[in-house]
C-alpha positions as CSV (number, residue, x, y, z in Angstrom):
1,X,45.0,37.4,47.2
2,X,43.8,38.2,50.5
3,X,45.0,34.4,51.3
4,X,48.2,35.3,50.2
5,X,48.5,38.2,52.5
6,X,47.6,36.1,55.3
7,X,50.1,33.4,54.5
8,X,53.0,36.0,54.9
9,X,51.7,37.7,58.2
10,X,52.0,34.5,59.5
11,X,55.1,33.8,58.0
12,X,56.9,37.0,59.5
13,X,55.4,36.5,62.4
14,X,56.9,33.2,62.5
15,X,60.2,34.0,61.8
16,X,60.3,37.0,64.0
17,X,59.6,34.9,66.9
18,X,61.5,32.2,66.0
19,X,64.7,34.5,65.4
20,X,63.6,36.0,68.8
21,X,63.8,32.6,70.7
22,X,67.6,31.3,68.7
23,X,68.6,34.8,70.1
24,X,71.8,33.7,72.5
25,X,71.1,35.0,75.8
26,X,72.8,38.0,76.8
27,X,76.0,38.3,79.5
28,X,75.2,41.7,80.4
29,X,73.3,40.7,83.2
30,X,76.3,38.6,84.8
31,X,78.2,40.7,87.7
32,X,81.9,41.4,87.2
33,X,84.3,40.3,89.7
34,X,88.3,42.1,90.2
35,X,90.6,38.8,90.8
36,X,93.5,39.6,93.1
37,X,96.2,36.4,92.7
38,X,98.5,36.4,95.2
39,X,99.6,33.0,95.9
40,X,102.4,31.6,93.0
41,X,105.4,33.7,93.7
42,X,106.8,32.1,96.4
43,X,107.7,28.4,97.3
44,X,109.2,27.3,100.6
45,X,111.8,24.0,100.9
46,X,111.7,23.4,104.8
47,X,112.7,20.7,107.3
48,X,111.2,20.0,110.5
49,X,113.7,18.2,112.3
50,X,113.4,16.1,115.7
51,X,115.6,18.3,117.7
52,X,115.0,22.3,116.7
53,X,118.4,22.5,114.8
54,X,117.1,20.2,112.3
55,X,115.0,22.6,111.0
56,X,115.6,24.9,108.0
57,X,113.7,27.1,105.7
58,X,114.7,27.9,101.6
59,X,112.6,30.5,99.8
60,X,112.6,30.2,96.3
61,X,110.8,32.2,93.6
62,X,108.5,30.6,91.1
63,X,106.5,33.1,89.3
64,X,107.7,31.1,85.9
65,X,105.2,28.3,87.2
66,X,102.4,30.2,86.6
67,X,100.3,29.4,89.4
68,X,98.4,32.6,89.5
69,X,97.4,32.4,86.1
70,X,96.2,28.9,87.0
71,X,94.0,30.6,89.6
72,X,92.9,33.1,87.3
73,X,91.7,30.3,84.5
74,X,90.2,28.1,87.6
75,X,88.1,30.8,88.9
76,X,86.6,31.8,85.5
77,X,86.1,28.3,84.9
78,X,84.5,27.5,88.5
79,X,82.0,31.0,88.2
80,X,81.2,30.1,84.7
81,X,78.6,32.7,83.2
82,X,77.5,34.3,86.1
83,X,80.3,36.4,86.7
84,X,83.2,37.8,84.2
85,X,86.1,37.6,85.9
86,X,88.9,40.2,85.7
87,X,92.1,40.1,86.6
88,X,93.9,43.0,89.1
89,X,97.2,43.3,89.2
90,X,99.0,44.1,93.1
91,X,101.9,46.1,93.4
92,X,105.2,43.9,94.1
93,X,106.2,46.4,96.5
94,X,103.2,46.7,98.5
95,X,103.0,43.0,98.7
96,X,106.5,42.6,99.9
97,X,105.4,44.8,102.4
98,X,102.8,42.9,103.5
99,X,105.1,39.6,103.6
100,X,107.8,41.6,105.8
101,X,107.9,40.5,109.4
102,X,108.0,43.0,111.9
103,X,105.7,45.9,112.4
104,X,105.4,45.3,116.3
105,X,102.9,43.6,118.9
106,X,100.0,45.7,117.9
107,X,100.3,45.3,114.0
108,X,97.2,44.5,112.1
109,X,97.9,42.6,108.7
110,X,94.5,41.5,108.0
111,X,93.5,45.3,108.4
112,X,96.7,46.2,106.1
113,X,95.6,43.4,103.4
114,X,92.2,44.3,103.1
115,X,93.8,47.9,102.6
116,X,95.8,47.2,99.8
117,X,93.4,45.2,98.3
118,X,90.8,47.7,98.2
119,X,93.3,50.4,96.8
120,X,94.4,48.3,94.0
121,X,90.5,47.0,92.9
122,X,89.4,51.6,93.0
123,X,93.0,51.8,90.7
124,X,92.1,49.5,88.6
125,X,87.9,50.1,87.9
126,X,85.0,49.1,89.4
127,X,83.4,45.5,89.9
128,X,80.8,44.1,91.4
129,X,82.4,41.9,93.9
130,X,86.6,41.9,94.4
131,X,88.0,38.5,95.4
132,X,91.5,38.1,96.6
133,X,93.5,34.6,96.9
134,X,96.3,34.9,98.7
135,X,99.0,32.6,100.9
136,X,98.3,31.6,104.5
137,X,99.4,29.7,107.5
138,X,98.8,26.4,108.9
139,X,100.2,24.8,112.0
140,X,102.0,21.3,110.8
141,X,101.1,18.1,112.8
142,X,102.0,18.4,116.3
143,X,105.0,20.7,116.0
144,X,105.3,24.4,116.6
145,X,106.1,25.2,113.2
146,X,103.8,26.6,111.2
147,X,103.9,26.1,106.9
148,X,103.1,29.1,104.9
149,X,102.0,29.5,101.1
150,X,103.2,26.7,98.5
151,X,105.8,24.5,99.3
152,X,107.6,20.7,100.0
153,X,108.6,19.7,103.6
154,X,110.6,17.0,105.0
155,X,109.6,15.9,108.9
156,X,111.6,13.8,111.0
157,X,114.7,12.2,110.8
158,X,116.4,11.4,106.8
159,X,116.0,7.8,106.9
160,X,112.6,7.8,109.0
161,X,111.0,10.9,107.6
162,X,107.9,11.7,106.1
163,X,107.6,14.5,103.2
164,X,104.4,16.4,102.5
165,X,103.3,18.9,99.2
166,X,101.7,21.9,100.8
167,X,99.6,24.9,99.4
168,X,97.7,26.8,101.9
169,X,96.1,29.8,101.0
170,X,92.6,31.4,101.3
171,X,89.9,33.0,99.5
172,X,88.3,36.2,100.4
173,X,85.2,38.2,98.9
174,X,84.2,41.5,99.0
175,X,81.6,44.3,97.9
176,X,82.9,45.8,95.1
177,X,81.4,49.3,96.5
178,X,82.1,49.4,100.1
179,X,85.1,46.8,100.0
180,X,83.2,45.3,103.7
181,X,84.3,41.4,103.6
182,X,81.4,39.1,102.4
183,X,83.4,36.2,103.3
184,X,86.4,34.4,104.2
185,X,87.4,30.7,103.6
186,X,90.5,28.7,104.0
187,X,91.1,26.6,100.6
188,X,90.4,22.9,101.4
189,X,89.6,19.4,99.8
190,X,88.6,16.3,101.6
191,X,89.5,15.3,104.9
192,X,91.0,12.2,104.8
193,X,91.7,9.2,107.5
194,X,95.4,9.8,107.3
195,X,95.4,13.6,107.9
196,X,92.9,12.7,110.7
197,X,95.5,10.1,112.5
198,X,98.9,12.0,111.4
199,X,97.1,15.3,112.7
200,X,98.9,17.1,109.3
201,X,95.9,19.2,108.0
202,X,95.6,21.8,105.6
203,X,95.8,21.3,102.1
204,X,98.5,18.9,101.7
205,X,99.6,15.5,100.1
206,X,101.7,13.0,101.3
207,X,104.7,12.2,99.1
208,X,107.9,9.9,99.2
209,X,111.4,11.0,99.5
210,X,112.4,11.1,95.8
211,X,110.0,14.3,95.8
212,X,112.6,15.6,97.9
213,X,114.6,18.3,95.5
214,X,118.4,18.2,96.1
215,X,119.1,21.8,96.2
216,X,116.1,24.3,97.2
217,X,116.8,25.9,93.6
218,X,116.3,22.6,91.6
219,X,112.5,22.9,93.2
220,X,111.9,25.2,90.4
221,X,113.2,22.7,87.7
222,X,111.0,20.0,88.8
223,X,108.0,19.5,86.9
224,X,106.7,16.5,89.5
225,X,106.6,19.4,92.3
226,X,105.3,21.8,89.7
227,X,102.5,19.5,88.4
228,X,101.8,18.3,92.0
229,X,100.9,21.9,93.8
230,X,99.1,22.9,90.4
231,X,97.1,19.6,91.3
232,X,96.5,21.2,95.1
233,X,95.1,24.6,93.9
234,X,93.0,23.3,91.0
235,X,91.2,20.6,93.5
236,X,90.8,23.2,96.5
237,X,89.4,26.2,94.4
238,X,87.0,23.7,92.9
239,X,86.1,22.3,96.2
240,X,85.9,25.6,98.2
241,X,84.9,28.2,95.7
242,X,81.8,27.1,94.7
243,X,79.9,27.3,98.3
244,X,81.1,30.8,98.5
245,X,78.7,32.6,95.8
């Protein structure tokens, strides 16, 4: 008898520690992070010509490409358990706002960003840290013209040109409490020989001229520009993100 009782003390001893070791481990512990997207509603068709009337600029919209979800999906995917990721959503009007020219000399958009950014994340609950990805600027080759956001440009004469994919944006990290930046990083991948020699940096990728939409609006219908700056964001948030957490 008395072995009996032994044999199931160990037993339920065994099992409890057993079930106490398959226990999954828990995700409480990972720190929530408020994702500001900011960077798939606008896509730019612009020439760079030789002589300054050569150049034009087409803004199109493209929200139906879904390239915010994209970043959404990426940044979940690229934080992994560590941190649940939710998304915020920003006013249209105060970013249209914040795309406006004007304001004068003295204006201070990164001051007005980080504003708005901070006022959405309190609206919307707290999180531990609040990331925003939004579009930036980056001088092209050795021209004074400077490509902003997502977008397809043609340099140079027709017959001689060269044509470039572009998505430049940035990432940018704060505390979830005091909203004080953390850190700041222009999206990237690798440098390469040929953006060294051309001097065209940024994220970008060289194309050929039957990239070249015939109309700024059939950009939208193209599912070879599409695909190509979905390729651009997926590569740099995978290459930047990482090093910033």
């Amino acid at each position: 008898m008395r072995g009996a009782i032994v044999f199931f003390l160990t037993l339920f001893f065994s099992s409890a520690a057993l079930g106490q070791q398959a226990a999954p481990p828990s995700r409480a512990a990972s720190k929530s992070v408020c994702l500001i997207p900011v960077v798939g509603h606008k896509f730019d068709v612009k020439k760079i010509g030789v002589m300054v009337f050569g150049n034009g600029l087409e803004e199109i919209a493209v929200d139906s490409w879904g390239i915010d979800e994209l970043i959404v999906r990426k940044v979940g995917t690229v934080l992994g358990n560590r941190f649940t990721v939710r998304r915020i959503n920003f006013p249209k009007a105060t970013l249209a706002a914040l795309e406006s020219p004007g304001g004068g000399l003295f204006r201070n958009t990164t001051a007005e960003w980080d504003q708005a950014v901070a006022a959405a994340a309190r609206a919307s609950g707290k999180c531990d840290l609040t990331i925003s990805v939004y579009r930036t600027g980056a001088a092209f080759s050795n021209t004074n013209q400077t490509l902003f956001g997502l977008g397809i440009v043609s340099y140079g004469a027709e017959l001689m040109g060269s044509y470039y994919l572009f998505a430049h944006f940035a990432i940018r990290i704060y505390d979830g409490n005091t909203f004080a930046v953390l850190k700041t990083e222009v999206a990237r991948t690798e440098t390469t020989l040929a953006s060294v020699l051309t001097g065209v940096g940024g994220l970008t990728r060289r194309v050929d001229k039957t990239w070249w939409p015939e109309t700024p609006q059939a950009a939208v219908q193209s599912a070879q520009i599409r695909d190509g700056i979905r390729t651009l964001v997926n590569q740099s948030l995978e290459k930047t993100l990482p090093g910033m957490l």
